[in-house]
N, C-alpha and C positions, 0 to 999 in steps of 0.2 A: 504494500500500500504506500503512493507516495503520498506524503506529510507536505504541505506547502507552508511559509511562513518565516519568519526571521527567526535565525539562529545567530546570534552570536558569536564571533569567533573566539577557537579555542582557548589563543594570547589575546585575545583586550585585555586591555592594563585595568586594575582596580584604583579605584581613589582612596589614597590614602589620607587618614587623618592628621592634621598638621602635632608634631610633636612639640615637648619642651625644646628639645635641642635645636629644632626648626625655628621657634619664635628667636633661640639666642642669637641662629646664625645668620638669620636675615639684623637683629637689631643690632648685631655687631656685641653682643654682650658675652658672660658667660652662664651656663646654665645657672649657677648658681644665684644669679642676680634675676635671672627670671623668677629664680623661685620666691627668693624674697619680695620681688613685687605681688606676684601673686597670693602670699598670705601676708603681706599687709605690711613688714616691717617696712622698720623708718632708717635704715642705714643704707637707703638710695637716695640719690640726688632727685630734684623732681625734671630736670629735664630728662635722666634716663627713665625714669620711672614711666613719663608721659611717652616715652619712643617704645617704651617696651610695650606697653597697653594698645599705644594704636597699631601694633605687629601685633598684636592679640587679634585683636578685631578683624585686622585684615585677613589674619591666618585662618580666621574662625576658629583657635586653639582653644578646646575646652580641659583644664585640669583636672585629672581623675581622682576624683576624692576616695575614692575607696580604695584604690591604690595609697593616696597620701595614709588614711586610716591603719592600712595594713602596715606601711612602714613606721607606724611607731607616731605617726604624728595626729593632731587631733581631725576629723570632720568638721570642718566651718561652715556650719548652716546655722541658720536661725530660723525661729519661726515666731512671727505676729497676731497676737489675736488679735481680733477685731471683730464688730458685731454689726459692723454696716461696711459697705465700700464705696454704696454710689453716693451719701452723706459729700458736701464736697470738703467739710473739715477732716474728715475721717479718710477719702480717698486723697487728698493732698500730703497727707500727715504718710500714709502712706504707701505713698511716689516717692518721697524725701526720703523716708525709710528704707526702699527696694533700691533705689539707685546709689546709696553711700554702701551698703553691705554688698550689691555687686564691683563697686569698685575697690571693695577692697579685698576680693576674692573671694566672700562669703553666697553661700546660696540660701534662696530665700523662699520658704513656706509658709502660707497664708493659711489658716484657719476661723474662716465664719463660726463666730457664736451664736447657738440659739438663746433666744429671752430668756429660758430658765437654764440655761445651762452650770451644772454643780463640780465640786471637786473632782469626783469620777470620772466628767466628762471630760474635763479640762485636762487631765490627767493624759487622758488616751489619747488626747490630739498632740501629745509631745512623741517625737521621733523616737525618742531612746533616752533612758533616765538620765538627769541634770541637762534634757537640752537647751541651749539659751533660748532665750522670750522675749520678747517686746512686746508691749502691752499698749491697742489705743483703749484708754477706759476715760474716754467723754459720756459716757452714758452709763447708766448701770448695769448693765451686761456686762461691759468691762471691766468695772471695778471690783466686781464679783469675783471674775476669772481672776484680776489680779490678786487678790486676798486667799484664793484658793489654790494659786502652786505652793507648791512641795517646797519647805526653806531650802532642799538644794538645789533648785533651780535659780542660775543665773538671770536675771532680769532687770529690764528698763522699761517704765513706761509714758508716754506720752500724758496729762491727765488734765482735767479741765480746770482743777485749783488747788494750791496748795494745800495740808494740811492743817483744818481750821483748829486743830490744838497739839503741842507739842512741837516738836524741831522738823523742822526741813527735811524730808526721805533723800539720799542724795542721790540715789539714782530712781528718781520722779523729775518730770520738767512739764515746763505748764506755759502759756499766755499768759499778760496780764491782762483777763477782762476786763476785770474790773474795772481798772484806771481807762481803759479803754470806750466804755460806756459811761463812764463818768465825763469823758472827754466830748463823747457826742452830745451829752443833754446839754452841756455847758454852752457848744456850739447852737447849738438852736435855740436855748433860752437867749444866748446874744444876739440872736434874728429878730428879737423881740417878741415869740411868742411866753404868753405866761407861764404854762406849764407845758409836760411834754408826757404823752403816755406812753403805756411800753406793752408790744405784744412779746409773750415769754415764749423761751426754748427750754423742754423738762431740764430737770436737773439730774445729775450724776449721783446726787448725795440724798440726804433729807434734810440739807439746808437749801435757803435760795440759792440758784444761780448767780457766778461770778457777775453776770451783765444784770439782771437784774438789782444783786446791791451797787452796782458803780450806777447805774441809775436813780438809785433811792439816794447814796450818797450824797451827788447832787444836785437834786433838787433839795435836799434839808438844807444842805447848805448856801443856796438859796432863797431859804425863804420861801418857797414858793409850794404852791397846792400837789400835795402826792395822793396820785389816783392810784387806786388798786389795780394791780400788773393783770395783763388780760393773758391768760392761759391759752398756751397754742402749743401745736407740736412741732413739728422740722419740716411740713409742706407747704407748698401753697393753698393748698385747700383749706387748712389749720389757719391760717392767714388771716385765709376768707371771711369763715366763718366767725373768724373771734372780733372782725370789727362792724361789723353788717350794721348794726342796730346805733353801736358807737357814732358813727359819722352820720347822722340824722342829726344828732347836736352840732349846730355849727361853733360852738365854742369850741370843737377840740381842733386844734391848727396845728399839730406837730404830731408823730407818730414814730418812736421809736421804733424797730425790730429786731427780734434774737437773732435772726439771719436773713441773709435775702431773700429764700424761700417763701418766708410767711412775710415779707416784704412784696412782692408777687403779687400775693394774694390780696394783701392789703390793699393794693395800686390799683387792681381791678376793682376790685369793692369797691373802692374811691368816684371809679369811672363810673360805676352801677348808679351810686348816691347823687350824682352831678358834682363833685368835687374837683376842682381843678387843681394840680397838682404841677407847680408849688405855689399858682394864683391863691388858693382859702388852702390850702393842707401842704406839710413840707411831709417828708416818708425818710427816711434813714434806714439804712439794713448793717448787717454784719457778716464779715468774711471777705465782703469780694469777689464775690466768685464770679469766673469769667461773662456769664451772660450780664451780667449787672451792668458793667459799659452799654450795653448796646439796647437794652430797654426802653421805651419812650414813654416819658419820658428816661432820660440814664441815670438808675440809681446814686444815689449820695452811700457811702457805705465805710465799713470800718475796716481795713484791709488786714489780715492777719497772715502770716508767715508760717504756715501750715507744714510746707516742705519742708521750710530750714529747721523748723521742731522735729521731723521727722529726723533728719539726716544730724542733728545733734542728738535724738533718741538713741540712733544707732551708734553713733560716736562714741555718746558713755557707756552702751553696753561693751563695745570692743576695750575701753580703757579699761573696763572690768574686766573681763577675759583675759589679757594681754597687757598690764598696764608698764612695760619695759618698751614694746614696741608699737604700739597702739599711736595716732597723731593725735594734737591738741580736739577737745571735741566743738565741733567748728559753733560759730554764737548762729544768732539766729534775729531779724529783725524787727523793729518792738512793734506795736499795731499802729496805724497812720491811718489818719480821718483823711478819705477819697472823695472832696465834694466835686461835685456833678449836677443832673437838674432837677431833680424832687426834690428840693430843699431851698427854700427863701425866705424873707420878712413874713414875720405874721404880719395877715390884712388888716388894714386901717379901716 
């Protein structure tokens, strides 16, 4: 029977995987100094560092960690809990996080938390006992998991405020909201509206939210009329809903928000009620997040460094791992009021 169709010849060359010694000899280095880039030490110069990484890239060189494991040295992986991804605090935090532990050889597993997830569970989403962890716990999902690893696992986490008693966790890192919502009311009461109301983002803890006390802060400190925080969750629909009834009083001219999201929602509401925005209502959000520029009107917003917290998260976890050759763990930038065009004078 003849067979029709493509065979392959006997000798076609295979493609071979690019090696260690490959990456040294194209970067002019020697094996040795590849390796040290590759697990992170700091006894490389950064322009070799940076020639060796982009002959990575080029090469498509991936390091065989179970190879490295078997010769005696450790597995570099981490893994992140987190209990949201498409949040954009939560997916920014991270990006900062995935792209510092790739550059610095580490690999990087992600584990979704469910809303009730317990010690058990938490437990079993770790690769192999004492693996390192990083932790987003801006919500309570995550504060949970973090309070529930094993004291011998390695850990850093990302978290929404510092510890309201006692000293400093030193491997915790936080935003200052607080100061940060206190910075925006201040801003708008200087527009001249009286007071400012605030739509909330749940809290992490069972106290308020960091934004809501830099809110309450000040306006006491002001002087001025504190209206009770209108509860909302992380969407826009949460937005929606929590101001509907609110903007039928035309006295309220200024509107805080925990995030942009239920900023959103607000801004439609606004447009439902006949509010012109920022003609009778200014609107403020928080975060920043990419869609807010382009909005119409373009959100006024609180811009927060999402990434750089992530990629300082990973930092201190490596100076804990390694703190002989680990690099300084990089800062991170503080939060900056983004005015834009929902936000002007209260109406005369």
């Amino acid at each position: 029977m003849e067979v029709t169709g493509h065979m392959p010849p006997q000798d076609a060359p295979r493609t071979r995987s690019a090696s260690i010694w490959d990456v040294a000899r194209v970067a002019g280095v020697s094996q040795q100094t590849v390796s040290r880039v590759i697990n992170g030490k700091a006894r490389v110069s950064e322009a070799t560092r940076a020639r060796v990484l982009q002959v990575i890239a080029e090469l498509g060189y991936r390091p065989n960690r179970l190879a490295q494991a078997l010769a005696g040295g450790p597995v570099r992986s981490v893994t992140v809990l987190t209990s949201d991804t498409a949040l954009y605090g939560a997916a920014a935090t991270l990006r900062g996080m995935e792209e510092a532990a790739r550059t610095a050889g580490f690999s990087v597993g992600i584990s979704v938390l469910e809303r009730d997830s317990g010690p058990a569970d938490i437990a079993l989403r770790l690769n192999r006992p004492g693996e390192a962890v990083m932790v987003i716990a801006f919500d309570d999902a995550g504060v949970r998991a973090l309070r529930a690893l094993p004291p011998d696992v390695p850990v850093t986490a990302a978290v929404e405020r510092r510890p309201d008693d006692g000293p400093d966790d030193p491997w915790q890192i936080w935003l200052d909201d607080r100061a940060a919502a206190a910075h925006a009311t201040r801003y708008l009461l200087g527009l001249g509206h009286q007071t400012v109301h605030y739509v909330a983002i749940p809290s992490s803890t069972s106290t308020l939210p960091q934004r809501t006390q830099g809110w309450q802060d000040a306006l006491r400190a002001a002087g001025r009329p504190l209206p009770e925080p209108l509860p909302g969750g992380w969407s826009p629909r949460s937005g929606y809903l929590a101001v509907r009834s609110l903007l039928a009083d035309r006295s309220v001219t200024a509107i805080l928000c925990g995030n942009d999201d239920l900023a959103l929602g607000v801004m439609r509401a606004a447009r439902e009620a006949g509010r012109d925005i920022p003609g009778d209502l200014s609107v403020v959000g928080f975060d920043d997040s990419p869609p807010s520029a382009y909005l119409n009107p373009s959100l006024t917003t609180v811009r927060l460094d999402f990434e750089g917290l992530g990629r300082a998260c990973f930092g201190l976890l490596h100076r804990r791992l390694d703190p002989q050759n680990a690099a300084a763990v990089p800062a991170w930038s503080e939060p900056e009021l983004i005015v834009r065009e929902s936000s002007g004078p209260a109406p005369t």
